[in-house]
C-alpha positions in Angstrom: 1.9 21.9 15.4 1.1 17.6 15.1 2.3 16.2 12.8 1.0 13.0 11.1 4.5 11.4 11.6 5.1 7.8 10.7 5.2 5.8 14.1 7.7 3.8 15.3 5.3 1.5 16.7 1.7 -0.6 15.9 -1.3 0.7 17.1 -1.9 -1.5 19.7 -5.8 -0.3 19.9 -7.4 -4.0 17.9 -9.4 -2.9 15.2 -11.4 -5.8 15.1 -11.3 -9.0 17.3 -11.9 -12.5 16.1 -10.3 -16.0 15.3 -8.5 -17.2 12.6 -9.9 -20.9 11.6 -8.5 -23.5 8.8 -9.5 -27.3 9.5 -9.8 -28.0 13.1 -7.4 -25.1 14.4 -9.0 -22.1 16.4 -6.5 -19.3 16.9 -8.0 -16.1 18.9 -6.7 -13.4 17.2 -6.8 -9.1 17.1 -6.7 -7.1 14.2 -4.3 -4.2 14.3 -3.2 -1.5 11.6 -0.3 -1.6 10.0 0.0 1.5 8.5 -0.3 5.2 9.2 -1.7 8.4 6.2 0.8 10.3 5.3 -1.1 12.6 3.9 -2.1 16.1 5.1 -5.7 17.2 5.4 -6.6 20.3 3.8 -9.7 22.2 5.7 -11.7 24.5 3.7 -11.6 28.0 5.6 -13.0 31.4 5.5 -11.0 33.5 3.8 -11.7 36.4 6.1 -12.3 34.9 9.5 -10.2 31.2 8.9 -13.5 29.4 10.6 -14.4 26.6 9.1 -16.4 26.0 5.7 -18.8 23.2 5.6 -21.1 21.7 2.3 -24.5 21.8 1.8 -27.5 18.9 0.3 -27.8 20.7 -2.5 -30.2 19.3 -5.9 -27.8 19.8 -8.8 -30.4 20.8 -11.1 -32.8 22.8 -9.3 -29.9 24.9 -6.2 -32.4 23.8 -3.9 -31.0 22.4 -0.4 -32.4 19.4 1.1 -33.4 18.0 4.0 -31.3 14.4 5.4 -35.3 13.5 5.5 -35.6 13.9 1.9 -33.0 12.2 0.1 -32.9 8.4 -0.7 -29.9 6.1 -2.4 -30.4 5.3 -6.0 -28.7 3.2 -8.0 -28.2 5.0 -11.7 -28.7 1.9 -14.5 -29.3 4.4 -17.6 -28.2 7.7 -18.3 -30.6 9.9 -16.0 -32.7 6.5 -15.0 -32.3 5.0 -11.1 -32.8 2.1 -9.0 -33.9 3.2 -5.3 -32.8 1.0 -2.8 -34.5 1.4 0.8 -32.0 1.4 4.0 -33.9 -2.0 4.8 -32.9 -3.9 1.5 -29.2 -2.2 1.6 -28.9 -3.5 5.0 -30.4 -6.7 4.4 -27.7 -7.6 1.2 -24.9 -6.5 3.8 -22.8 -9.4 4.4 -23.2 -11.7 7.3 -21.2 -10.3 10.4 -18.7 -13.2 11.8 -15.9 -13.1 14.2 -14.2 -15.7 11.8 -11.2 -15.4 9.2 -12.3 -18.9 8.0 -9.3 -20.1 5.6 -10.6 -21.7 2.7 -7.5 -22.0 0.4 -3.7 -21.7 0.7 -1.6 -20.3 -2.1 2.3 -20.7 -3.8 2.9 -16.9 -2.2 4.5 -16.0 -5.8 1.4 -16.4 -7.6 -0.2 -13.6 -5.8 0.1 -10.7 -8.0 0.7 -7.3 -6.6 -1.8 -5.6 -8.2 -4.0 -7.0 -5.9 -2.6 -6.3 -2.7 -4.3 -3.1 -1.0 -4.0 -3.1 2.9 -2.3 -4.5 5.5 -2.8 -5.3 9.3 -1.0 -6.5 11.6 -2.5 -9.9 13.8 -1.8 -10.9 17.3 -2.6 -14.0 19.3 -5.0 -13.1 21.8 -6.0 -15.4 24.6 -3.2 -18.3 25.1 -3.4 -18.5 21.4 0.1 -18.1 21.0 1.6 -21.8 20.2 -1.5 -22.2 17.5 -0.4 -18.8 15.8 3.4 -19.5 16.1 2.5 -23.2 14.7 0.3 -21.4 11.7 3.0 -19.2 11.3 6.1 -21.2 10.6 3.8 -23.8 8.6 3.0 -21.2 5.7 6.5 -20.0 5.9 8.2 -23.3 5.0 5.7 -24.5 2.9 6.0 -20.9 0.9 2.1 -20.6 1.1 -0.3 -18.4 2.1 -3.9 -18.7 3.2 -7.0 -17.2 1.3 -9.7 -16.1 3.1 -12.6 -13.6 3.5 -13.7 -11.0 6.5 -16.1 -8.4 7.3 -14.6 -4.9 8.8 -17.7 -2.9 10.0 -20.3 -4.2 7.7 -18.4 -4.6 4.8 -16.4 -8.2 3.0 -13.1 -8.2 2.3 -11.1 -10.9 0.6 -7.6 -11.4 2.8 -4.0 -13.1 2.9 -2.9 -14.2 5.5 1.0 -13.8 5.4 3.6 -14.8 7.8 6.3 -12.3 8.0 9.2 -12.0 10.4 7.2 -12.9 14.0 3.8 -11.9 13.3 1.3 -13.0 10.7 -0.1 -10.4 8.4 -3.5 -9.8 7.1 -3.2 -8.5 3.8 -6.6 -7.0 2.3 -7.0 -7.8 -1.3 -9.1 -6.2 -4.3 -11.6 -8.6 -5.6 -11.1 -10.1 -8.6 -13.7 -7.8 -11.0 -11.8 -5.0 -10.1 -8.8 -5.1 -12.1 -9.2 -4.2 -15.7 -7.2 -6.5 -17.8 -4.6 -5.1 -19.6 -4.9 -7.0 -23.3 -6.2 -3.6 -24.7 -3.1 -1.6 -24.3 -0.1 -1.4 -26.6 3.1 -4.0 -24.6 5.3 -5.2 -26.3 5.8 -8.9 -27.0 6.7 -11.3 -23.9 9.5 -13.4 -26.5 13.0 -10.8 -26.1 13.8 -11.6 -29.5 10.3 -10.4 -30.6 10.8 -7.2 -28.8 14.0 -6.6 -30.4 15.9 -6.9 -27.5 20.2 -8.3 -27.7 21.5 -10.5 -25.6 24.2 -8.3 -25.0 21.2 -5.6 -24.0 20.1 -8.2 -21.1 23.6 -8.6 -19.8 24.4 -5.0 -19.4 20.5 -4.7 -18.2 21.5 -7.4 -15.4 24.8 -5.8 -14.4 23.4 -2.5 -14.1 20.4 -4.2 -11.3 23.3 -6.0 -10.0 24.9 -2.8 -9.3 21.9 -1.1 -7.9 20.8 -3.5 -6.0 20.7 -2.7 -2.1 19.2 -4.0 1.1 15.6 -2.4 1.6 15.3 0.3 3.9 12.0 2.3 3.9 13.3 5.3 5.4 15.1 6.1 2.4 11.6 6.4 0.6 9.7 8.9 2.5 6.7 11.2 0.9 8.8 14.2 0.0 5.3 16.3 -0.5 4.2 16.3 3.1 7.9 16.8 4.6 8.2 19.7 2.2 4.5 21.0 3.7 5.4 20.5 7.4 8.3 22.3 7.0 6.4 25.3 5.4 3.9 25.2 8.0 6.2 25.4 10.4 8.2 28.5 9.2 5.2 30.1 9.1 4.0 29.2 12.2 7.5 30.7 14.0 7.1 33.4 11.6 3.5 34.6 12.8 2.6 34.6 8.8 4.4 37.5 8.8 5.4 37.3 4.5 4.4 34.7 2.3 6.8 32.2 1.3 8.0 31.9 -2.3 9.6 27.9 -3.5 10.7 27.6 -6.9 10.0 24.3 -7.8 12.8 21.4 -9.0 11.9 20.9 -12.7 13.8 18.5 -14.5 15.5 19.6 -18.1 13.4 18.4 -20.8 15.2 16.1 -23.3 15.5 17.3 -27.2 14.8 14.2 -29.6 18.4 14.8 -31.1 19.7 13.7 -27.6 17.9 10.1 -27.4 20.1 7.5 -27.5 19.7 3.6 -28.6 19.4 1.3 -25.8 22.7 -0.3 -25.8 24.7 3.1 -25.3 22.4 4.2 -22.3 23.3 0.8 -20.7 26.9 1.2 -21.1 26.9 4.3 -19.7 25.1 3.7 -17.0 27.3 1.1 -15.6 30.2 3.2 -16.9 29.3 5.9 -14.9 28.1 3.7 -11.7 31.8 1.8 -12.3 33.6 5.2 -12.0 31.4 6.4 -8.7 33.9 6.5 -5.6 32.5 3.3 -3.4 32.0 4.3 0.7 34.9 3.9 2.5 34.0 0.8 5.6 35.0 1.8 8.6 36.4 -0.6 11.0 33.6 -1.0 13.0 31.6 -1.5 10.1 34.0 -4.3 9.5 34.0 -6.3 12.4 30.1 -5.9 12.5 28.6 -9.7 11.8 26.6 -10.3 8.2 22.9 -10.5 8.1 22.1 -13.8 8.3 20.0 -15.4 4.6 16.8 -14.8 4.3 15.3 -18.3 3.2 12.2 -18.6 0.3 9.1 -18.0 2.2 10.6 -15.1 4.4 11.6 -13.2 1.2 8.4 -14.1 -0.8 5.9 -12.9 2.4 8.2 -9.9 3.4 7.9 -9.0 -0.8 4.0 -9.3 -0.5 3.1 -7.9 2.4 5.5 -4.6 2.2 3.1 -3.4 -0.9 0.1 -2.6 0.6 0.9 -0.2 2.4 0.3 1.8 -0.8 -2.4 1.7 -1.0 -4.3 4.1 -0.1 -7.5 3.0 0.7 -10.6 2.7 2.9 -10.6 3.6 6.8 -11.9 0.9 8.6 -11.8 2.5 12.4 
């Protein structure tokens, strides 16, 4: 069976080929993904003969099934009232198809919030554009910034980041501004501690405990326990023919009572109570003798911050 397995390697298949422009600098550049679905595809089937099951044009109000011939894009602006749009004007409003990233602002990389990060690629210097790209990319990582600017993947605009990170520079798609909701509406509690009703003594243990959690970031260790948990179910029952059905009892977590909540400063202290009284790992001596990681400086752990969120994502397929 394949697997969709996490690669240890970039696709090195450019997505999209182009430059990378702010002021006079022209830096030939490929586009490559970043990331890989984890995510298994689900195929409707047959029930009795397993072939494949596809949909139909159907009119929701009348059953009827059309034609591709006869069916047009509308836009709805009132309930049951539409717009129609001819494949001329969509195509006409498309946006403008350039083999530019033109730069046209750089940013403090800690004013970019996350919430707008969505997906990243990977760039590459691409005919003797190497000095140029290595020049950009040490410039944004010692002045802490990061450059705005917009792109078109197969017909459709995207604003980007450009992010320097480790050796290569990442382009980091963002959403565009109207399309996060602001959050005024809901019910947070006050940004002044005090107003909150939060003690001092509450922020210290808070600290300690995040003090004591606190470890170096490894993305192994966060791995999408759903699709493991499928592959290895698929697999039993491929070496098992589908001879039985499998039965899995799924983990659910005890339910707490209300007589068992606690105030805030007793879950602190026993948190760190109980993390103080964990048995630390024994070092071996090879782990002793092995050198320290070197310290990361401002811009390397602001970019590396950034640009590690988008995988998340989720998001649109641009190959």
């Amino acid at each position: 069976m394949t697997q969709n397995t996490r690669s240890n390697y970039s696709s090195t298949r450019a997505v999209w080929k182009g430059a990378v422009n702010f002021g006079l600098v022209h830096i030939p550049i490929g586009l490559y993904s970043a990331t890989s679905s984890s995510d298994t595809d689900f195929n409707w089937l047959d029930k009795r003969t397993l072939q494949p099951v596809g949909y139909k044009r159907i009119n929701k109000a009348t059953g009827e099934e059309l034609k591709p011939s006869e069916i047009v894009k509308g836009v709805e602006y009132e309930n049951g009232k539409y717009v129609v749009l001819t494949e001329e004007e969509i195509m006409a409003a498309f946006p403008k198809l350039t083999r530019a990233i033109e730069i046209e602002a750089f940013i403090d990389v800690d004013e970019i919030p996350f919430i707008y990060l969505e997906k990243p690629y990977y760039t590459a210097p691409l005919n003797g554009g190497e000095k140029t790209y290595a020049l950009l990319r040490e410039a944004l990582k010692k002045s802490n910034k990061v450059g705005i600017s917009r792109i078109v993947i197969q017909t459709k605009q995207h604003l980007a980041l450009l992010i320097p990170c480790g050796r290569a520079l990442i382009l980091n798609l963002l959403r565009w501004g109207g399309e996060i909701r602001p959050f005024e509406a809901l019910n947070l509690p006050p940004l002044d501690p005090r107003d909150a009703g939060i003690k001092a003594s509450e922020i210290r243990m808070a600290l300690a405990l995040i003090n004591e959690m606190t470890q170096p970031w490894d993305a192994d260790q966060f791995r999408n326990s759903f699709q493991d948990e499928i592959h290895r179910l698929l697999e039993t029952k491929i070496q098992a023919r589908d001879a039985q059905a499998l039965r899995h009892e799924p983990n659910v977590l005890p339910s707490r009572s209300g007589s068992e909540v606690m105030d805030l400063t007793t879950l602190l202290e026993r948190s760190l109570l109980g993390r103080n009284e964990r048995p630390r790992k024994s070092v071996s001596r090879q782990e002793e003798n092995m050198p320290s990681r070197a310290p990361r400086n401002k811009a390397s752990q602001g970019a590396r911050r950034h640009s590690s969120n988008a995988a998340t994502a989720a998001q649109g397929k641009f190959h």
